[in-house]
N, C-alpha and C positions, 0 to 999 in steps of 0.2 A: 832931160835927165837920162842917164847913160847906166845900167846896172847891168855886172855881171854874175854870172850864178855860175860858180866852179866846185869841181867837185863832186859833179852828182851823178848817180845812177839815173840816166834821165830815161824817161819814157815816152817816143814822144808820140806814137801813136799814127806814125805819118805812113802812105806806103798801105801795103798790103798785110805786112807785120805789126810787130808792136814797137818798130824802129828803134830797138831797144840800144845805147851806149853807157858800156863802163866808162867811167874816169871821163864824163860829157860837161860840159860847158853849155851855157847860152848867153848869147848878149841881148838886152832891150834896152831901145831907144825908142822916148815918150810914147811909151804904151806899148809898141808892137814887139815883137821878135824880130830882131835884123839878122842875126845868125846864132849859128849853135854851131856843135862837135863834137871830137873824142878825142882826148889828150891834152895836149899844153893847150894852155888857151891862151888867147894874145893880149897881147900889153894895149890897157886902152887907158887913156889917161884921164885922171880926172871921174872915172866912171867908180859908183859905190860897187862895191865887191859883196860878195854872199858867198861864203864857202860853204856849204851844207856837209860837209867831211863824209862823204859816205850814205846822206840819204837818197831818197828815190825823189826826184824833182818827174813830176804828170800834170798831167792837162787838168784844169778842172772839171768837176762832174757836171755835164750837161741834163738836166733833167725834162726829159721829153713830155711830162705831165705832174701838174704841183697845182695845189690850192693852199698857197698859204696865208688867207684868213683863215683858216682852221689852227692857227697854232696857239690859243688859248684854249682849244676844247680839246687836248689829250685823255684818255682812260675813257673815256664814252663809249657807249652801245656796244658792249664789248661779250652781252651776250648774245646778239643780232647778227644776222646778213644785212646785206646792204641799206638794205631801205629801213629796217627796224633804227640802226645807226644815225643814219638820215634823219629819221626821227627825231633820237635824239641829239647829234650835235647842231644841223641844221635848226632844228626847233630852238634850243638858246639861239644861234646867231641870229632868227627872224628878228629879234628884239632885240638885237645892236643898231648901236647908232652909227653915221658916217666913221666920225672920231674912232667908236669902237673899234670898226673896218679897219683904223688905220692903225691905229698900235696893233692889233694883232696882227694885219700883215706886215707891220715891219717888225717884229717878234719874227715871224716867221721867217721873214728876208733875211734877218741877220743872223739867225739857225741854221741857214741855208749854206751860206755863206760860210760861219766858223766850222761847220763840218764840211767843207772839201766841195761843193755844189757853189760855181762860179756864175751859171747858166741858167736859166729857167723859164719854161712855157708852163705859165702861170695862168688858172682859171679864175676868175673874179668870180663871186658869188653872185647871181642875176639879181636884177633888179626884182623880179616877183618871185616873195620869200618860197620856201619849201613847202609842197603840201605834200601830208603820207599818199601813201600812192595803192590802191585798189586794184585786184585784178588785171594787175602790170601797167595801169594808168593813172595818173594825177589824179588826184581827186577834187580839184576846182583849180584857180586860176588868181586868187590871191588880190594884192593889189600890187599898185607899181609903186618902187620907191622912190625917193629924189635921186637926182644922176652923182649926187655927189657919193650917196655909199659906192658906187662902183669907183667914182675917178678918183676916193682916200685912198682906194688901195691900189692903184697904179701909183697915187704921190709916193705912198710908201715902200714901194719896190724903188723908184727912184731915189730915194732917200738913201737905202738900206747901202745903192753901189753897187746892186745884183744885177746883172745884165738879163735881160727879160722880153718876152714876146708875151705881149698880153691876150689874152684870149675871154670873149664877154658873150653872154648868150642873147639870140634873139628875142628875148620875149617873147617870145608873136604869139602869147594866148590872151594877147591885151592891143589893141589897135587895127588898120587895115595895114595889105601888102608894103606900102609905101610909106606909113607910121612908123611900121616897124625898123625899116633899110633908111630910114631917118634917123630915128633914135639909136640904131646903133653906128650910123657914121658920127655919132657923138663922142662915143667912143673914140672909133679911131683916130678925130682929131684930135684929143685929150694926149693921146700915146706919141702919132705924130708933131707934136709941138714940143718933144721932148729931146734930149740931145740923142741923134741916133746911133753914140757908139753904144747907150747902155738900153734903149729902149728901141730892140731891135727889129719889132713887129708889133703887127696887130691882127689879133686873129677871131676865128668865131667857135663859142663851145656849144659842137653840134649835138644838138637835142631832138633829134627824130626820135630815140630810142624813146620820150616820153611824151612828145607835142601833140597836144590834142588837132592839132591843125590838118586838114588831107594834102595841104601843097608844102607842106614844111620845110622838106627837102628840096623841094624846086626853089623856094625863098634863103635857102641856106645858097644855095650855086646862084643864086643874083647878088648874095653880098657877096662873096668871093669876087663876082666879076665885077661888081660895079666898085671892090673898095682895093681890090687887087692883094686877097687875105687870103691867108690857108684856113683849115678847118680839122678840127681835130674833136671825135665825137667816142663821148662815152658810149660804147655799142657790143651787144652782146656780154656782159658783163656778169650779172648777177643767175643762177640758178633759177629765180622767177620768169615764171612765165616765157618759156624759153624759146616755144611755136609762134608766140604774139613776135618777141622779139626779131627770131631771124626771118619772119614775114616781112619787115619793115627795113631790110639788107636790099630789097629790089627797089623801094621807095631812092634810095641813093642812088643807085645804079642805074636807074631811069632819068634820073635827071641829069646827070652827067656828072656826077659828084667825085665818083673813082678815077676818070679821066684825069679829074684837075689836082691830083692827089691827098683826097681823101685819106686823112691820121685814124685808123680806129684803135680808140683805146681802150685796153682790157682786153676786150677777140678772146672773149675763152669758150662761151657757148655755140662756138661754131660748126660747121661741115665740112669735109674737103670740096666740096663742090663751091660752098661759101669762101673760101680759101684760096682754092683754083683760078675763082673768076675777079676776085680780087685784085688776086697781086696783076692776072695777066691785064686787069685795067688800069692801072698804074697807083690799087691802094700800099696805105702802109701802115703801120703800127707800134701803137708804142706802149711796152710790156711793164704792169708795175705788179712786181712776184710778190713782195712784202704787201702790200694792201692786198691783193688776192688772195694770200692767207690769214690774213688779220681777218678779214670777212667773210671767210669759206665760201668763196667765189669759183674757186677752182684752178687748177693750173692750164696757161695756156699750151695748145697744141704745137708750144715753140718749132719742134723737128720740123714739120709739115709746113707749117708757115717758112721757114728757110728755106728747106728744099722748093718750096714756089718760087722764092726769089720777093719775095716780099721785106723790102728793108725796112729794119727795126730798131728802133731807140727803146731806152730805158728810163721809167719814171720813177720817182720817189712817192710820187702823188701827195698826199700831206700828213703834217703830225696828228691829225687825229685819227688814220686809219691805219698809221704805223710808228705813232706816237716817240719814234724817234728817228730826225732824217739822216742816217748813217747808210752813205751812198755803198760801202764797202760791206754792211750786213745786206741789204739790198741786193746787192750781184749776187752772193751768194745764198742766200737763201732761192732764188732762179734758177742759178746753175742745179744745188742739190733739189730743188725740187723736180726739174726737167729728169733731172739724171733717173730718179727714183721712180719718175713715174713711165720712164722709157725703158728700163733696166741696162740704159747703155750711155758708160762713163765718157762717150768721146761726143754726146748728143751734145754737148756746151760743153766749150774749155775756158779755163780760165781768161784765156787771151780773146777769147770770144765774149765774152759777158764784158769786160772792159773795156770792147772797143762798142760794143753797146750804148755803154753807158758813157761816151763820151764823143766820137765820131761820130759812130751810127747814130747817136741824138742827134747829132748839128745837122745830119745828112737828112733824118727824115724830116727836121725843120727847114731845111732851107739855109741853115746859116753856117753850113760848113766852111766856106770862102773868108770869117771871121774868129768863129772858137770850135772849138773840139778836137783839137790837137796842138803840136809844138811846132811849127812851122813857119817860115819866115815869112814876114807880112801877116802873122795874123797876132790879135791880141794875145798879150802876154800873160794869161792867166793859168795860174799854175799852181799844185798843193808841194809842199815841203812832208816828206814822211820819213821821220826816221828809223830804221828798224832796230837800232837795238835801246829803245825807250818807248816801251819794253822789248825786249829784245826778243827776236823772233827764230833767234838761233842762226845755223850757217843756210846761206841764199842759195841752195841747191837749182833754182830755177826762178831766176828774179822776179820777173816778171808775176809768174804763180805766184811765187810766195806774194807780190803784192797786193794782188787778190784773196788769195787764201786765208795770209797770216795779218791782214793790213784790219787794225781795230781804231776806234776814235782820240787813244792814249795815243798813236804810235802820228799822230796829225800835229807836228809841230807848227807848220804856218799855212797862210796861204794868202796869196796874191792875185789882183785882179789887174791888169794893164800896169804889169811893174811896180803896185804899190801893195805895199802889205796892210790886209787887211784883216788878218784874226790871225792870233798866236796863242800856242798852246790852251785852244777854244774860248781864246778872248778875243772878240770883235774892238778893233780899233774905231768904230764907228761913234762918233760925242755921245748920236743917240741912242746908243748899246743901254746903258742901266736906266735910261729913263723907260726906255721900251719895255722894261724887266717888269720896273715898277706900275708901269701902267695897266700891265696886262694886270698884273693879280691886282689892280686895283677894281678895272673896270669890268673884268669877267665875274666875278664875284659879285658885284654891283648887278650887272644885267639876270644873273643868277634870282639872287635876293627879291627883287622886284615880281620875277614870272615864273617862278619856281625850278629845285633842282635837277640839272637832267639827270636822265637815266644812261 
C-alpha cells in the first residue's frame, strides 16, 4: 500500500534542526517512509492521497519512560510524594489479576496512542507486589506473582499497535543470582517471540535505588550482557532520603553499568559531581517534568545535565502520576519549569523540548535507526495537528507555535506505519470500547473487594 500525505507543514525532525518544510509532502510505502518534500509532489499512481490542507504532519511522541498499567488508577495519592502515591495506586494494583494487567495496559496503550505517543519504553509492573518503603527502603519482600501478570501486559501493548521496548524488573529480593537472570529471560522471550517491528526491545527496570540486595547492580550489568538489554533505572527521584539515595550512584558505577549506557530516570536529586561523571561514562537520561510535578519531586537540573553532554529523552511516565498523557502539556510544563527555575528563557526552547520528546527519546533508547523522526527508511508514524481546529491564530514561528499552542483538540489523526490509527481521539483499534468498559468494570471490582484507595 502506497500513501501519500500532501500538503502539510511537515516537521520532520531530521538534521540538527527541526527540518522544518512549508507546502511538504511525504510518500509511504508498506510502512516506511520512501520519500518526502517541499512543493509539488509527484504523481504516483494508484497510492491513497491525504491532504491535510495546512496542518503540521510530526513524528510521533516517543516516550522514554511509561507505565501503563496504571491507567485505571487516575486522581490517586494526589496529596503524597512519591512513595505515599505508591502507596496508594500500587496498593489496589497488588490485588489485580493477570486479566486486570491487561485491560488496563491496553487502556493505557491505546491513551497512548490516540493522544499523539506512537513509541513507548514501557515499565511492567514487577512481579513482587509494592511494599511502602521505610527509611528509603522496602519494607519486605512480598511474594512472587505468576509470570503471566507481567507477559498480559506485554499481550496488551501488542494488541493496543504501540510500538514498545518493554522493560521488567529483576526481582532479585526473591531467589539466588541465577533464579533471578532465569526468570527474567522469561521475559525476554515472551517480547522476543513478538513481531519485531512493534515489539522493539527488551529491557530491565533498574532497581538499585530500592534492592535490598548488596550485588544488585552487579546482577543488573549480567542481564544486560547476558540478554544483550538496555537498562533504564528509577534513580535519584524523590526528595526522600536523598544521602541513602546518591550513595547507591557508585553502586552502578562500579559495576560498569554507565559504560554500557545506563537510562537514569528522574536525575533530580543530583550533584554536579553526580552529573559530571555520568554523562563522561557514557550515562543518559530520561526527563519526566509532568510526573515530577505531580509529585513534588522536584525539577531536574536540565542546564547542567546538557551542558555535560548527557543525552536526553522525554517521558510521559503514566496516567496515574499525570493522570493525562498529553505529550504537548508534558514538553511544556519542562520547558516552563526549567525556564523558571533558571531565570533564563533560552535554557529550553521550544525546538529543544520536541526534539526530546521524540529524537532524543529513540536516541537514548536505542532505536533511532527505526522511529523518532520523518525520514526515509524509517517507520511511518506520524500525528496530523491542525491548527486552526481550534485555531491558534497566525504561525508566527511554526514550529514554536507547535509546542506552545499545540493542545489535544488541535490532534486530528494519527498513524502508525502508514495506517491510521485514532482520529479526532478515537482509537480505531476493534478493542477501543471493550477496553473502556473493562476497566470501569474491573477497577471498581478489585476496589470493592480490598478497599478504596487513597
Amino acid at each position: 500500500m502506497t500513501l501519500l500525505v500532501v500538503g502539510a507543514r511537515l516537521i520532520t525532525m531530521a538534521g540538527d534542526g527541526s527540518g522544518y518544510r512549508e507546502h511538504g509532502w511525504m510518500r509511504v510505502d508498506e510502512g516506511r517512509i520512501t520519500a518526502l518534500g517541499a512543493g509539488e509532489p509527484p504523481e504516483v499512481a494508484g497510492a491513497e492521497m491525504l491532504d491535510v490542507r495546512g496542518a503540521f504532519v510530526a513524528p510521533g511522541f516517543v516516550s522514554a519512560h511509561s507505565h501503563l498499567f496504571t491507567s485505571g488508577a487516575r486522581g490517586l495519592g494526589v496529596e503524597s510524594t512519591l512513595y505515599g502515591w505508591c502507596d496508594s495506586m500500587l496498593g489496589l494494583m497488588s490485588h489485580a489479576s493477570p486479566e486486570d494487567y491487561y485491560w488496563s495496559s491496553l487502556h493505557g496503550s491505546l491513551d497512548f496512542i490516540a493522544n499523539g505517543t506512537t513509541t513507548a519504553f514501557d515499565f511492567t509492573d514487577p512481579r513482587i507486589p509494592w511494599e511502602p518503603m521505610v527509611d528509603g527502603a522496602k519494607s519486605g519482600a512480598g511474594r512472587l506473582r505468576p509470570l503471566e501478570q507481567q507477559t498480559r501486559q506485554i499481550d496488551a501493548k501488542r494488541d493496543s499497535g504501540l510500538r514498545f521496548i518493554n522493560a521488567a524488573s529483576l526481582d532479585d529480593a526473591i531467589g539466588s543470582d541465577e533464579e533471578v537472570l532465569d526468570r527474567f529471560g522469561l521475559m525476554v522471550d515472551h517480547v522476543r517471540g513478538m513481531d519485531p517491528d512493534f515489539a522493539l526491545g527488551a529491557a530491565i527496570m533498574g532497581a538499585v535505588q530500592w534492592s535490598p540486595r548488596p550485588n544488585a547492580a552487579e546482577l543488573e550489568v549480567a542481564a544486560m550482557r547476558r540478554y544483550g538489554v538496555i537498562n533504564e533505572a528509577h534513580f535519584l527521584e524523590t526528595r526522600e532520603a536523598v544521602e541513602l539515595q546518591r550513595s547507591k550512584f557508585a553502586l552502578y558505577r562500579d559495576a560498569g553499568a554507565l559504560e554500557l549506557g545506563l537510562i537514569f530516570g528522574h536525575f533530580i536529586q543530583t550533584t554536579p559531581e553526580i552529573i559530571a561523571e555520568a554523562a563522561a561514562r557514557g550515562g543518559r537520561m530520561s526527563w519526566q517534568p509532568a510526573s515530577n510535578g505531580r509529585l513534588a519531586s522536584g525539577t531536574a537540573d536540565i542546564v547542567r545535565i546538557r551542558e555535560a553532554g548527557m543525552p536526553i529523552g522525554v517521558g510521559l511516565d503514566d496516567q496515574a502520576c499525570t493522570d493525562v498523557s498529553d505529550p504537548w502539556q508534558n514538553m511544556r510544563i519542562g520547558m516552563y519549569a526549567v525556564r523558571a527555575a533558571s531565570g533564563d528563557p533560552l535554557a529550553v526552547l521550544p525546538e529543544d523540548v520536541l526534539r526530546m520528546a521524540t529524537l532524543g527519546s529513540a536516541e537514548v533508547l536505542g532505536v533511532a535507526d527505526r522511529v523518532g523522526s520523518l525520514e526515509v527508511g524509517k517507520f511511518a508514524d506520524f500525528v496530523v495537528v491542525d491548527p486552526r481546529k481550534p485555531d491558534m491564530g497566525p504561525l508566527w514561528h511554526p514550529v514554536r507555535n507547535y509546542v506552545l499552542s499545540t493542545t489535544l483538540r488541535n490532534l486530528s489523526r494519527v498513524y502508525i506505519g502508514g495506517e491510521l490509527v485514532a482520529e479526532d481521539g478515537v482509537s480505531t483499534n476493534p478493542l477501543a470500547e471493550r477496553a473502556v468498559d473493562e476497566v470501569h468494570r474491573r477497577m471498581p471490582a478489585v476496589a470493592a473487594a480490598w478497599g478504596h484507595p487513597a
